[in-house]
C-alpha atoms as one frame of an Amber mdcrd trajectory, in Angstrom:
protein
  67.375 -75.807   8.190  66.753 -72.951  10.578  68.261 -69.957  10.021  69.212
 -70.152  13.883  71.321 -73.255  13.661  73.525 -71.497  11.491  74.003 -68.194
  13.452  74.195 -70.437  16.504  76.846 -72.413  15.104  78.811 -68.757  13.424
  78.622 -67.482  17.665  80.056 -70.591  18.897  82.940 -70.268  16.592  83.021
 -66.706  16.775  82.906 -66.781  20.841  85.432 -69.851  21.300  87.715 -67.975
  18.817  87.907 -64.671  21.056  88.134 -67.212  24.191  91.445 -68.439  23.052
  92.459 -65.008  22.234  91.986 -63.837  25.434  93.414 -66.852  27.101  96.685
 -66.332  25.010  96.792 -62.561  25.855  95.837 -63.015  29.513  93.107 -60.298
  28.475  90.141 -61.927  31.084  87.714 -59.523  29.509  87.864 -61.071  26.321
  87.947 -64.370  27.558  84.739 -63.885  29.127  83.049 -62.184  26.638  83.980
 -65.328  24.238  82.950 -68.010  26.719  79.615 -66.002  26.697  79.381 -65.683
  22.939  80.102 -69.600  22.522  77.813 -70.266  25.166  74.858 -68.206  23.887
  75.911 -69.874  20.406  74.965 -73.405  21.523  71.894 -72.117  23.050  70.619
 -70.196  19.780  71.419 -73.741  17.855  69.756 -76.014  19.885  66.617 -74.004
  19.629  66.831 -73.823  15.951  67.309 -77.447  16.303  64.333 -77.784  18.148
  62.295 -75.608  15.682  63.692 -77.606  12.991  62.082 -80.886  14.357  58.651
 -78.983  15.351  58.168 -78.093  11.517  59.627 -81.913  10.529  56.271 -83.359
  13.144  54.055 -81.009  11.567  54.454 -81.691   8.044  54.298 -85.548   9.050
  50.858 -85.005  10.484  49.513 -83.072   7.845  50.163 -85.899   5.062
């Protein structure tokens, strides 16, 4: 598994946890900042996703 799928999925959690936070605090700053986090978190795991299946086509052709 890609080591990005994993630190994509840690940011999401990471970013949605701080969103709440700042939701419950009314601090809009760190509401932002975690809606940014999560977001950049999905991003980072979909292209380790996408690595992931790259590597999974190129070992198939090389059987």
């Amino acid at each position: 598994m890609d080591h990005n799928r994993v630190e994509g999925t840690k940011h999401q959690v990471k970013g949605a946890t701080k969103e709440v936070v700042g939701k419950a605090t009314g601090n809009k700053v760190k509401e932002a900042t975690g809606n940014v986090e999560k977001n950049a978190g999905k991003v980072q795991k979909e292209v380790g996703k996408t690595l992931d299946n790259e590597r999974k086509e190129e070992n198939k052709h090389r059987r």
